[in-house]
N, C-alpha and C positions, 0 to 999 in steps of 0.2 A: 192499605191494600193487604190482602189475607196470606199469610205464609203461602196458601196451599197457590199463588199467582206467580210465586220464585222462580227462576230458571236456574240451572246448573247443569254446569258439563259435565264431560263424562267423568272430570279428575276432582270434582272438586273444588277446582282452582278461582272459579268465573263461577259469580252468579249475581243476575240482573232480577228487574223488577217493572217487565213491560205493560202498558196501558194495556194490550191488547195482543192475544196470541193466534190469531185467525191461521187456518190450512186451507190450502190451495189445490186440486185436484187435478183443474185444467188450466191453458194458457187465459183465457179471459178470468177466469178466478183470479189469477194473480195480475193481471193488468186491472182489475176490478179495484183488488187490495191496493195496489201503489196511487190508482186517480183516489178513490178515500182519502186514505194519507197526504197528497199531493193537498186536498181542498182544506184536508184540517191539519196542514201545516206541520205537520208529522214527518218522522224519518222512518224509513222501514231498515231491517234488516233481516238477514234469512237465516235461520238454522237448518241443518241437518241433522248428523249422529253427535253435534258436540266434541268433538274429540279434539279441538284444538286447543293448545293450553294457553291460547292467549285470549283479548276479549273481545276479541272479533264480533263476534254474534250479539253481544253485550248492548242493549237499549234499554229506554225507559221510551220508548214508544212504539211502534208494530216490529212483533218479532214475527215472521211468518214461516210456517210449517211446510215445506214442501213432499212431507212424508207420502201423499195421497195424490203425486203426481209422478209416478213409478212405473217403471218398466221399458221391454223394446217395444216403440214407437215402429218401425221397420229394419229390415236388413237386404243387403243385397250383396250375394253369398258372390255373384262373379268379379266385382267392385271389390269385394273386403270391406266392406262398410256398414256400421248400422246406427242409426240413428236413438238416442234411448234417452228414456224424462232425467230430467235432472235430479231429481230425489231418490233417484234408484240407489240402495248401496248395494257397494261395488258385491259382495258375498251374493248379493239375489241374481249376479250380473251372468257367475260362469257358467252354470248348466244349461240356462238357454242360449248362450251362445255357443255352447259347444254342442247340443240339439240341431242346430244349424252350419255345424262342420266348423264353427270361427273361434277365436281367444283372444283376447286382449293383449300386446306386446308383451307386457308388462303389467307387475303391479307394487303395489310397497308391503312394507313386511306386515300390513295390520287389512283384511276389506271389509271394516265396519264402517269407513266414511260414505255418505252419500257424496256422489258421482261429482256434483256440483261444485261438495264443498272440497275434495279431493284435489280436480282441478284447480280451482281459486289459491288455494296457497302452496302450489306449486309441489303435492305430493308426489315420491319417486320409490323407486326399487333400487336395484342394485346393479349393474353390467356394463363394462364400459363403452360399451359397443350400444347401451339403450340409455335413450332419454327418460324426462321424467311423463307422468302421466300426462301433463297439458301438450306434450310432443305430440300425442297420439290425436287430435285434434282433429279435425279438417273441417270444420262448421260447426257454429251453434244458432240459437234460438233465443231471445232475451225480454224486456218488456223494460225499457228503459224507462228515464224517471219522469215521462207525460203518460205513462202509463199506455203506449203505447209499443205493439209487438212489433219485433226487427228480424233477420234474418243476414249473418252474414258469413261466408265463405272462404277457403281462399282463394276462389277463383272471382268472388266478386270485391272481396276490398282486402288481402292478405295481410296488408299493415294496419286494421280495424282488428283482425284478427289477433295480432300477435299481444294487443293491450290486453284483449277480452281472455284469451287464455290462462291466464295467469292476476286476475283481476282484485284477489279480495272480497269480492263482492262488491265492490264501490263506481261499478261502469252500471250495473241494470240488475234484474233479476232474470239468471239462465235459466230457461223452461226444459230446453234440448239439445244434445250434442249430439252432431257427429261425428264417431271413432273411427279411424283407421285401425280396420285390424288383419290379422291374420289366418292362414288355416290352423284349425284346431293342433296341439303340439302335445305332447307326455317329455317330463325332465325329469332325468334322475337326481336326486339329491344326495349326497354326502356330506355329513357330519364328521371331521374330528378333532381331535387336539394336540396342540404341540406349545412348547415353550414362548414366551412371545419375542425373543430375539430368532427363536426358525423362523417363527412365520414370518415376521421384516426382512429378514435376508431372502426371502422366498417369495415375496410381496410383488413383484413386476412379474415373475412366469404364472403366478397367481392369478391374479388380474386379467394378465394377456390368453391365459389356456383355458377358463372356462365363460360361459355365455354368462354368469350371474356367480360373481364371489363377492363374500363378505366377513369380516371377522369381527368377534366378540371379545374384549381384550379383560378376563377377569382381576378384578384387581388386586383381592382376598389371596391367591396362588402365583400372580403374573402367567397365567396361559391364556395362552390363545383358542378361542373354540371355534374353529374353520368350518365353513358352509360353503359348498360351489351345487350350483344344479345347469346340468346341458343336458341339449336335446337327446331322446332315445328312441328306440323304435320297440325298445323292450315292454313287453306287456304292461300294465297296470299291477302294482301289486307283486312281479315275479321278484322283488327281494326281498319281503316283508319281515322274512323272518331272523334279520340279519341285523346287527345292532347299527342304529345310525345310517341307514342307509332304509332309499325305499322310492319307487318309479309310481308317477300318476300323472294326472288331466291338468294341465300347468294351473289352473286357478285353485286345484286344491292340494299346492304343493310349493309354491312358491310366497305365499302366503303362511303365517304364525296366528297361534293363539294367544294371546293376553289379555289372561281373563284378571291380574293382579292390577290393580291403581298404582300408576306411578306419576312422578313431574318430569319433564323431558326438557333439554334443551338441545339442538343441533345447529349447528354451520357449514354453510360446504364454502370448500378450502379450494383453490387452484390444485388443480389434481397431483404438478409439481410438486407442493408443498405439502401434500398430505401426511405421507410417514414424518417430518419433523413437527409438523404440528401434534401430530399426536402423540410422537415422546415428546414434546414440553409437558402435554396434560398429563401423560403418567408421571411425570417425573412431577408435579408437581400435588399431585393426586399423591401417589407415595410419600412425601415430602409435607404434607399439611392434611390431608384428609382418609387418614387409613380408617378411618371403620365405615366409612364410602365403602361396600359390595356388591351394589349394582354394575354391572359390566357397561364400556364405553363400544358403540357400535360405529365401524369402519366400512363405509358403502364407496359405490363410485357410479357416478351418473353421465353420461354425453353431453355436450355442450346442444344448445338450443336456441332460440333467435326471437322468444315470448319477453317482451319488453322488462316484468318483475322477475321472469326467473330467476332462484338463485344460480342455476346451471349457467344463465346468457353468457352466448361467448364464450367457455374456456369448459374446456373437460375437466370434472370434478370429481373430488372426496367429499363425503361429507360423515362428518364426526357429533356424534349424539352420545351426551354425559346423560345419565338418570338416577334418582330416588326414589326411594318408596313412596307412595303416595299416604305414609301416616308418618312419614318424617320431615323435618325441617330440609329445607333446600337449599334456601335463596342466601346464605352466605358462601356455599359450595360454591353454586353456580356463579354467583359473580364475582368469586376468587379465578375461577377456570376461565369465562369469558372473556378478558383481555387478552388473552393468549392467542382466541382466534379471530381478535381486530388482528392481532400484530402480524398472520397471515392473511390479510384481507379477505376474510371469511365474510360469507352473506348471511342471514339467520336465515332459517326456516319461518315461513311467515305463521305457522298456527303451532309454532312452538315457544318456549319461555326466552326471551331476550332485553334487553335495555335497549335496543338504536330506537332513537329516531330520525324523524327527515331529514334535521341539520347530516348527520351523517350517512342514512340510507343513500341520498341525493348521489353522495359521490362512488357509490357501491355499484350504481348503474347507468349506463353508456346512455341509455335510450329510457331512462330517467322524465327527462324534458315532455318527450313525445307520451308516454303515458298520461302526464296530467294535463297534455295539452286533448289529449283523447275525453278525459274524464271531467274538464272543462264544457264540452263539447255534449257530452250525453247527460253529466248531470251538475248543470252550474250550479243549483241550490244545495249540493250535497244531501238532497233525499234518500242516499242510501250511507251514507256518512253513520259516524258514532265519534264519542270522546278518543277511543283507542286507533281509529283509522284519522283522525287527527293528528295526533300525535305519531303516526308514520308516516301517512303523506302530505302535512303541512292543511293547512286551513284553505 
């Protein structure tokens, strides 16, 4: 096979070598792609932006493109609701829906993922009062592995729904979601800094006072670089000119740019246990990897009821260590990672981790009922890989 057949994400980190890279445009296109696969004994799997740093997407047989099945499918502005392709990323998502008076909950700090793959490993923001993106859910659209289109709800199968929200990609291939959303919002954002023992003594009025807090813990200085954004009614724009501080249309403002390559690992922690788990990792970060400068980011997500979330059940933290993406990692990180087994931390599922199923298994309540779901839609693991093996068991 020719170099130029490679796939690689967006870090670097992952790259395969599929038989076959077909794109998909509409819902029969891709039930098209899966019966193929299906007859020639093939496994598919789907990409999007790439952006997950595990190998998720990773095949040596149909990797499929859903870049060319984009955009709002409908909305309905008294509802709050719009229905939108699964390839859409999330960045093409905010101005038309704020065209339409609407915004999305929420979003996480990056919206280069497509919609799909957002959902599927359970990407989140910040707020404790918001869940992650698959919360915002209320139906999707799929082509399960006979290749045949499905359609489910919560009002028509809600425990169907809670596997499919949160899926991997390993229940069908999602064509369409429906989002719950909101009326369009502006938040203001504030930037600053303080020592990183203020900010932990400050941590719970934190948290509790604004709609979206989050902290950047340097580790090169020990500060803390503080972020909160709530609702405003103030213009667009009226404090622009004021350092660290600035008002807009929530999708272009709750959201960061990173345009640098890095490797990532995160876990969300029982929200309890958040501030001590994250002094172990400075303290141990200090203590064995000082020329480590990439800052550790401290979020906090709502508990949620999707069968793999890492949120399921229990209001969280979640704590993400990073590298440079032209440096060595994987001895840092799995110096740091025992630390957030020992607070029974879940990983990020398109983030870098060592579980697998032997111990995934017991990280989730409602464990069982997933694979008894994905039993059910796709016994032959037609959307399977080596890497979704080795997390959810054979």
């Amino acid at each position: 096979m020719s170099e130029q057949d490679a796939w690689v994400n967006w870090s670097g980190s992952v790259e395969c070598r599929p038989a076959s890279q077909p794109g998909a445009g509409t819902e029969e296109e891709v039930a098209r792609v899966v019966r193929d696969a299906a007859a020639a004994g093939a496994r598919v799997r789907v990409v999007g932006a790439g952006h997950s740093g595990t190998p998720l997407c990773a095949t040596d047989g149909v990797l499929l493109s859903l870049d060319a099945l984009a955009g709002i499918e409908s909305h309905d502005a008294n509802a709050r609701t719009a229905t939108i392709h699964a390839g859409t990323r999330l960045h093409a998502l905010g101005d038309p829906l704020l065209d339409v008076g609407l915004g999305m909950e929420n979003l996480g700090d990056i919206d280069r993922q497509a919609l799909a793959g957002a959902l599927g490993t359970g990407t989140h923001g910040t707020g404790r009062t918001l869940g992650n993106l698959s919360s915002q859910v209320e139906a999707v659209r799929f082509v399960d592995a006979r290749g045949e289109r499905v359609s489910v709800s919560r009002e028509s199968d809600a425990e169907t729904l809670r596997g499919l929200r949160v899926s991997l990609g390993a229940l069908g291939v999602l064509t369409a979601v429906t989002l719950r959303l909101v009326p369009a919002y502006r938040l203001h954002e504030k930037i600053t800094r303080a020592p990183i023992e203020a900010c932990l003594e400050g941590l719970d009025a934190h948290v509790a006072g604004n709609r979206h807090f989050e902290f950047f813990w340097m580790p090169h200085n020990d500060v803390a670089e503080i972020k909160t954004l709530n609702p405003t009614d103030a213009p667009v724009d009226e404090l622009v000119d004021r350092p660290y501080e600035r008002v807009g249309w929530s999708p272009h403002i709750i959201t960061s740019e990173r345009d640098v390559k890095f490797f990532e690992m995160e876990y969300a922690i029982p929200a309890e246990h958040g501030p001590a788990c994250f002094r172990a990792v400075r303290e141990r970060m200090q203590a064995r990897h000082g020329s480590v400068v990439w800052p550790v980011e401290y979020r906090t997500v709502a508990m949620d009821d999707a069968y793999l979330s890492p949120a399921f059940g229990r209001d969280t933290v979640t704590l993400s260590v990073h590298q440079d993406g032209t440096q060595p990692y994987r001895e840092f990180f799995e110096d740091v990672e025992p630390i957030f087994h020992e607070f029974a931390g879940r990983p990020h599922w398109g983030k870098i981790h060592t579980l697998g199923a032997a111990r995934l298994r017991g990280l989730y309540p409602r464990w069982d009922a997933f694979q008894k779901l994905r039993g059910q839609l796709d016994p032959e693991s037609r959307f399977g890989n080596a890497h979704l093996e080795g997390l959810l068991g054979g």
